[in-house]
N, CA, C and O atoms as CSV, one atom per row, in Angstrom:
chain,resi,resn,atom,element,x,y,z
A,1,UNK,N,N,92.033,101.902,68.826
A,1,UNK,CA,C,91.026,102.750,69.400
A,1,UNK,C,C,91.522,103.235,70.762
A,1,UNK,O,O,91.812,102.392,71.611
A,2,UNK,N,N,91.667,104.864,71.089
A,2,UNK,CA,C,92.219,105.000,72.326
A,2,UNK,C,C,90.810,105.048,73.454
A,2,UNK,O,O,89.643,105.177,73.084
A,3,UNK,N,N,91.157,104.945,74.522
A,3,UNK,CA,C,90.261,105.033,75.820
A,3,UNK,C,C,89.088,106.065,75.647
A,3,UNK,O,O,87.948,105.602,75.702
A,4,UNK,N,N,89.248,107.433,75.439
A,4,UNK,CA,C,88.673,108.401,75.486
A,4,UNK,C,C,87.640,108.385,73.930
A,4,UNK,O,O,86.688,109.134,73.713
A,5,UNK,N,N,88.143,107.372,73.060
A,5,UNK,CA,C,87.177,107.891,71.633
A,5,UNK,C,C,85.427,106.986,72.182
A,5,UNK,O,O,85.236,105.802,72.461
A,6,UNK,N,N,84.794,107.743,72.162
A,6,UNK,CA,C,82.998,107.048,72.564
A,6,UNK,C,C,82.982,107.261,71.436
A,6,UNK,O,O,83.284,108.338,70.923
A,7,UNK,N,N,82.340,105.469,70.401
A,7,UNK,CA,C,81.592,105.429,69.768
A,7,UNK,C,C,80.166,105.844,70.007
A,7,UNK,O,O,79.573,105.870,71.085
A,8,UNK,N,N,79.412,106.386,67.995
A,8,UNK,CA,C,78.000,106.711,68.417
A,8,UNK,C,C,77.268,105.449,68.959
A,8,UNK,O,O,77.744,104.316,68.884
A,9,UNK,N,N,76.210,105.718,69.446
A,9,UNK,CA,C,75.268,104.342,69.356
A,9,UNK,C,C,75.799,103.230,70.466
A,9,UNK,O,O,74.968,102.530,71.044
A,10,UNK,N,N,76.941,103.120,70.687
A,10,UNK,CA,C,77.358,102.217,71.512
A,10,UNK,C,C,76.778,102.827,73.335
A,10,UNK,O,O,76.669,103.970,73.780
A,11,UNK,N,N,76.472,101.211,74.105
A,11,UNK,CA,C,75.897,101.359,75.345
A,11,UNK,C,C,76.841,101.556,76.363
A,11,UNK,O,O,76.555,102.050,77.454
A,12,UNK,N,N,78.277,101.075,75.935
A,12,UNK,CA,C,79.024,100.907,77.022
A,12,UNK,C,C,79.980,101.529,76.837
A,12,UNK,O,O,80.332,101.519,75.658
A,13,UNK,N,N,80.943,102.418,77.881
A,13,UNK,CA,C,81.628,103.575,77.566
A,13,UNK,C,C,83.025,103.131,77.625
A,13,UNK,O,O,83.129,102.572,78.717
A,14,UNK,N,N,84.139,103.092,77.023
A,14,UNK,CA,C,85.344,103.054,76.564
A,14,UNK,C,C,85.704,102.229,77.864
A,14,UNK,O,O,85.631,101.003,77.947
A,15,UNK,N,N,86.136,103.162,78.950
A,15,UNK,CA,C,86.423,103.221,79.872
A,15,UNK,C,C,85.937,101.886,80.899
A,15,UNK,O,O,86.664,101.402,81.766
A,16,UNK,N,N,84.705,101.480,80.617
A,16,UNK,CA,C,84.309,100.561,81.152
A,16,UNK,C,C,85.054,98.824,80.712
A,16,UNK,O,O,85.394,97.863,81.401
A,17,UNK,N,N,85.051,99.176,78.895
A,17,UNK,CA,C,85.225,98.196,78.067
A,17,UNK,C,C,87.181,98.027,78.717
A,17,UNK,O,O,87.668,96.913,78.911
A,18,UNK,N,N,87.711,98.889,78.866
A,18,UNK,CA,C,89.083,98.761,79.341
A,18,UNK,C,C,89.273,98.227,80.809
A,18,UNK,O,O,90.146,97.389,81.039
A,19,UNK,N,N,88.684,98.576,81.524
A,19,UNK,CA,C,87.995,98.363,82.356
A,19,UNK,C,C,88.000,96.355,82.808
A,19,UNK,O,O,88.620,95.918,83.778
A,20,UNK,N,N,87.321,95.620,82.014
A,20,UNK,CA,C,86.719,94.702,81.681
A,20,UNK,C,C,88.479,93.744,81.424
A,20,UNK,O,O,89.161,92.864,81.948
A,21,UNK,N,N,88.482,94.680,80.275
A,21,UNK,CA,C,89.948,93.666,79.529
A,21,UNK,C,C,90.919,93.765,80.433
A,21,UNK,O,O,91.899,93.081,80.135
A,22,UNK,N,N,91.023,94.423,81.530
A,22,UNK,CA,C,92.086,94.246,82.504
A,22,UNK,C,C,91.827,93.206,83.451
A,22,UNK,O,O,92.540,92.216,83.613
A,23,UNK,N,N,90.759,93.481,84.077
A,23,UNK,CA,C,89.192,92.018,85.040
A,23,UNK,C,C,89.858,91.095,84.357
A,23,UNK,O,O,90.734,90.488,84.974
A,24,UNK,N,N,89.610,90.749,82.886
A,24,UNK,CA,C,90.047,89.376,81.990
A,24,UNK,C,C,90.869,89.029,82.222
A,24,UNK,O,O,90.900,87.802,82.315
A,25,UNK,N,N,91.836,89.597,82.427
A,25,UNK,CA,C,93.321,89.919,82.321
A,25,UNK,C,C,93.629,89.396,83.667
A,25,UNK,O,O,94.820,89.130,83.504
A,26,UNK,N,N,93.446,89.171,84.506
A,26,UNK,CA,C,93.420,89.177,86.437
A,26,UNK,C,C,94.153,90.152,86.524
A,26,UNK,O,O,95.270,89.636,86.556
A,27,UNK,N,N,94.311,91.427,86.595
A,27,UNK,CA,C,95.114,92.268,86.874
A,27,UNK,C,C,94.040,92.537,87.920
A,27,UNK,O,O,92.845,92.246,87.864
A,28,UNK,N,N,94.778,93.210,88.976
A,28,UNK,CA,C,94.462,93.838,89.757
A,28,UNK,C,C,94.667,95.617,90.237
A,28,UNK,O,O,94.341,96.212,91.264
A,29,UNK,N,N,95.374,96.090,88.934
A,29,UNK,CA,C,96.139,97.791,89.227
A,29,UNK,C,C,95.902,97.706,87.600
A,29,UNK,O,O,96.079,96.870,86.714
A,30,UNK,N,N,95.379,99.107,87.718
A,30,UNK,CA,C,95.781,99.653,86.376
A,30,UNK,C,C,96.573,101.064,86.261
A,30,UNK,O,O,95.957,102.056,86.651
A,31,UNK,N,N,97.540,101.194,85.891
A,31,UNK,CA,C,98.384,101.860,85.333
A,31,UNK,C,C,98.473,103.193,84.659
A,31,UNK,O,O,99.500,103.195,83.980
A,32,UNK,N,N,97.860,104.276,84.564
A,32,UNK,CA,C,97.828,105.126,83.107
A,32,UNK,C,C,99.143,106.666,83.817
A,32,UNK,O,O,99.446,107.154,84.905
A,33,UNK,N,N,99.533,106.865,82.246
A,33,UNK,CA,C,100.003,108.389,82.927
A,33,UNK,C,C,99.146,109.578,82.147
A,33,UNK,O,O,99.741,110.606,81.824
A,34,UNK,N,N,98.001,109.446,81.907
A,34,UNK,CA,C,97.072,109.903,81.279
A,34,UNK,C,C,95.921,110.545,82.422
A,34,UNK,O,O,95.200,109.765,83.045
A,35,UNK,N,N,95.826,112.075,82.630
A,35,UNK,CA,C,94.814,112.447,83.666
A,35,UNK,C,C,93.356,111.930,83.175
A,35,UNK,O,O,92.532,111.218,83.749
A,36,UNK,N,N,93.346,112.452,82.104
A,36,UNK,CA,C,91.837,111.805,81.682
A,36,UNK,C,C,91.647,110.545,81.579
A,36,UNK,O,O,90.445,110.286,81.635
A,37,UNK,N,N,92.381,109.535,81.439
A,37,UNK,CA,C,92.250,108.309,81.384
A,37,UNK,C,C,92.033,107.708,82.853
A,37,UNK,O,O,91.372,106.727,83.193
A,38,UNK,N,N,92.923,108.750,83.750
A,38,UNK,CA,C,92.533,108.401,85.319
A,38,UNK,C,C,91.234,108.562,85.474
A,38,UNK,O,O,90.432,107.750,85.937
A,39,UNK,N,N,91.066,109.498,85.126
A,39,UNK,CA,C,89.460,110.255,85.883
A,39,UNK,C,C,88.303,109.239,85.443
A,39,UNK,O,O,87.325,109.147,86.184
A,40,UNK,N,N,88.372,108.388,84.147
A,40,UNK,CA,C,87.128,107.675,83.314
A,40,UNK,C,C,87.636,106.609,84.347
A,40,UNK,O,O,86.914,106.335,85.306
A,41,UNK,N,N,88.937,105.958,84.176
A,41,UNK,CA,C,88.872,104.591,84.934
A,41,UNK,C,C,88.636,104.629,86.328
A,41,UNK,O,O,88.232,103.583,86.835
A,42,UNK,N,N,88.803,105.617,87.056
A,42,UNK,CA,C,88.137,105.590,88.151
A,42,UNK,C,C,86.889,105.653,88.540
A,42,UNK,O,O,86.413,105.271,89.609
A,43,UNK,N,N,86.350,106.165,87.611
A,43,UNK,CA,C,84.786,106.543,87.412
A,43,UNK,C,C,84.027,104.832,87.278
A,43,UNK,O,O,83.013,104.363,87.795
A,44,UNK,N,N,84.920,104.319,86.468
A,44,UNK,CA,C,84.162,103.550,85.776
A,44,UNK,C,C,84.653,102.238,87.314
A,44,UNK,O,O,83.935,101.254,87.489
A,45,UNK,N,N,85.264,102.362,87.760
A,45,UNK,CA,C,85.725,101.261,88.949
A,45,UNK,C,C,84.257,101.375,89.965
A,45,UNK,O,O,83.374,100.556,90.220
A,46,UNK,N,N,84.511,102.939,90.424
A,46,UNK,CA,C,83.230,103.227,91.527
A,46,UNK,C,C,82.283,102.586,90.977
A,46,UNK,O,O,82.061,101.438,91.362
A,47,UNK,N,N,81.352,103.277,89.757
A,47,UNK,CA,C,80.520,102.518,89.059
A,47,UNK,C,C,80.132,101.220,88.921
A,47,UNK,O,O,78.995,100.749,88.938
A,48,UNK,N,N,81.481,100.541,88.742
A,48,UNK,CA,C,81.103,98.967,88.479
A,48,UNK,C,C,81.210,98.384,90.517
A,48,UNK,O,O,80.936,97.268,90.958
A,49,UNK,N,N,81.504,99.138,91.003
A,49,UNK,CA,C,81.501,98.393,92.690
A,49,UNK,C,C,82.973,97.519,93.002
A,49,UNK,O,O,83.189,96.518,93.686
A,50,UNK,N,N,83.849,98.375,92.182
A,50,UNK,CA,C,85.151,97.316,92.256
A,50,UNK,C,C,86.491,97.988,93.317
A,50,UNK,O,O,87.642,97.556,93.385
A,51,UNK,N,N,86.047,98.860,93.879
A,51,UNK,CA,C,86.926,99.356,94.901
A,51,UNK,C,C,87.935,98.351,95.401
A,51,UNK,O,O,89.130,98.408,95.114
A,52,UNK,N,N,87.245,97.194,96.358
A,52,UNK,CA,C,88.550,96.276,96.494
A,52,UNK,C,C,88.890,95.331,95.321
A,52,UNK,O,O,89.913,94.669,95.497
A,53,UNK,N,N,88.391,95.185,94.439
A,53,UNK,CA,C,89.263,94.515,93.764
A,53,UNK,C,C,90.182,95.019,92.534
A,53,UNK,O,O,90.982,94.279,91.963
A,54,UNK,N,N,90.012,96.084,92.271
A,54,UNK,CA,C,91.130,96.313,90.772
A,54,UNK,C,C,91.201,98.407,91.873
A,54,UNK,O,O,90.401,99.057,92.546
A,55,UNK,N,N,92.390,98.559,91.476
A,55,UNK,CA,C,92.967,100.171,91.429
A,55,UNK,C,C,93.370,100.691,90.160
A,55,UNK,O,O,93.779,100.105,89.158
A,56,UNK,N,N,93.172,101.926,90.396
A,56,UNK,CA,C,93.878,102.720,89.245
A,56,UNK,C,C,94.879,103.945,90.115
A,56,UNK,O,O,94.701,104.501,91.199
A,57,UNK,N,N,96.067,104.063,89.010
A,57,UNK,CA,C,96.744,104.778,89.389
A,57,UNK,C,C,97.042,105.647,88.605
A,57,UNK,O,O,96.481,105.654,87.509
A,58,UNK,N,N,98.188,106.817,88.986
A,58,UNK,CA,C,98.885,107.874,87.789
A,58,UNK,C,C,100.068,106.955,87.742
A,58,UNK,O,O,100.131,106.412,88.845
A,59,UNK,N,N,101.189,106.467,86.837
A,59,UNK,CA,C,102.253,106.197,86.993
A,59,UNK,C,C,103.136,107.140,87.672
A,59,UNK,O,O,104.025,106.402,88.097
A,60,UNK,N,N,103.368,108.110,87.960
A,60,UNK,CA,C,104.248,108.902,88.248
A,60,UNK,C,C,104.237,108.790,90.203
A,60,UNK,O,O,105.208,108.832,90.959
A,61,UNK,N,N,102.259,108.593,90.659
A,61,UNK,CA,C,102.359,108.370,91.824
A,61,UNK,C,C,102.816,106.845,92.041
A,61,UNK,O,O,103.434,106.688,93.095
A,62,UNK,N,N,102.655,105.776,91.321
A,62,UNK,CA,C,103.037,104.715,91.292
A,62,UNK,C,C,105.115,104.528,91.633
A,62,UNK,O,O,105.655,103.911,92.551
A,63,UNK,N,N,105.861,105.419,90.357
A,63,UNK,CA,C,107.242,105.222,90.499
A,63,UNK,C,C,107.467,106.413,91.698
A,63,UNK,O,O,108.669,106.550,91.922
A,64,UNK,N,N,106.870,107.035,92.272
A,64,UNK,CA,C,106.671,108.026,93.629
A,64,UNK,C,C,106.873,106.905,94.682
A,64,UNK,O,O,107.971,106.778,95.224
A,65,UNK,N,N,105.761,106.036,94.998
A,65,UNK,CA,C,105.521,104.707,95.941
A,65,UNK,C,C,106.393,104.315,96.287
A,65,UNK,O,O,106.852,104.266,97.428
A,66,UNK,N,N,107.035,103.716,94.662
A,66,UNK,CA,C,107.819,102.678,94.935
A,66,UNK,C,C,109.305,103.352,96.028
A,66,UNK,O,O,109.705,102.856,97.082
A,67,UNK,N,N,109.739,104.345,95.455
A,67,UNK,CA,C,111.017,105.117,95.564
A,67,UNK,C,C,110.900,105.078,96.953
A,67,UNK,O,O,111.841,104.630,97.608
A,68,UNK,N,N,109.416,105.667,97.758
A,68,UNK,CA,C,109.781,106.038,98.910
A,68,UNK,C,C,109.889,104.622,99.697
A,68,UNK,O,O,110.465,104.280,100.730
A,69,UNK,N,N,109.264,104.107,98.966
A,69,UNK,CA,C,109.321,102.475,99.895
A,69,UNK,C,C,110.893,101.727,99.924
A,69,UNK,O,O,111.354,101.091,100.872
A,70,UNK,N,N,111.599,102.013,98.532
A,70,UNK,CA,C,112.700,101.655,98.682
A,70,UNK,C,C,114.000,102.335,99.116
A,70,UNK,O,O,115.043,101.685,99.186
């Protein structure tokens, strides 16, 4: 099931549920090179009140970061 498919009937939106399995996960960054996948997981971060604890990124600004740092 990718990020973006919303089941009918269901309360909780993709994005959130991914969201969650990363939390589980202790991750603290999530990863996508997917614009739309940015835009829901960020949505869904504000939403849940998780600013300091989990990020989302584009990969591309991520291997950007790193480069200039190194």
């Amino acid at each position: 099931m990718s990020l973006w498919h919303e089941i009918e009937g269901e309360q909780v939106r993709m994005s959130q549920k991914r969201l969650d399995m990363a939390l589980d996960a202790g991750a603290d960054l999530i990863v996508t090179a997917c614009p739309f996948c940015l835009i829901h997981l960020e949505d869904a971060v504000k939403t849940r009140n998780l600013e300091g604890r989990i990020r989302v990124t584009d990969l591309m600004e991520l291997v950007s970061s790193t480069i200039e740092e190194g």
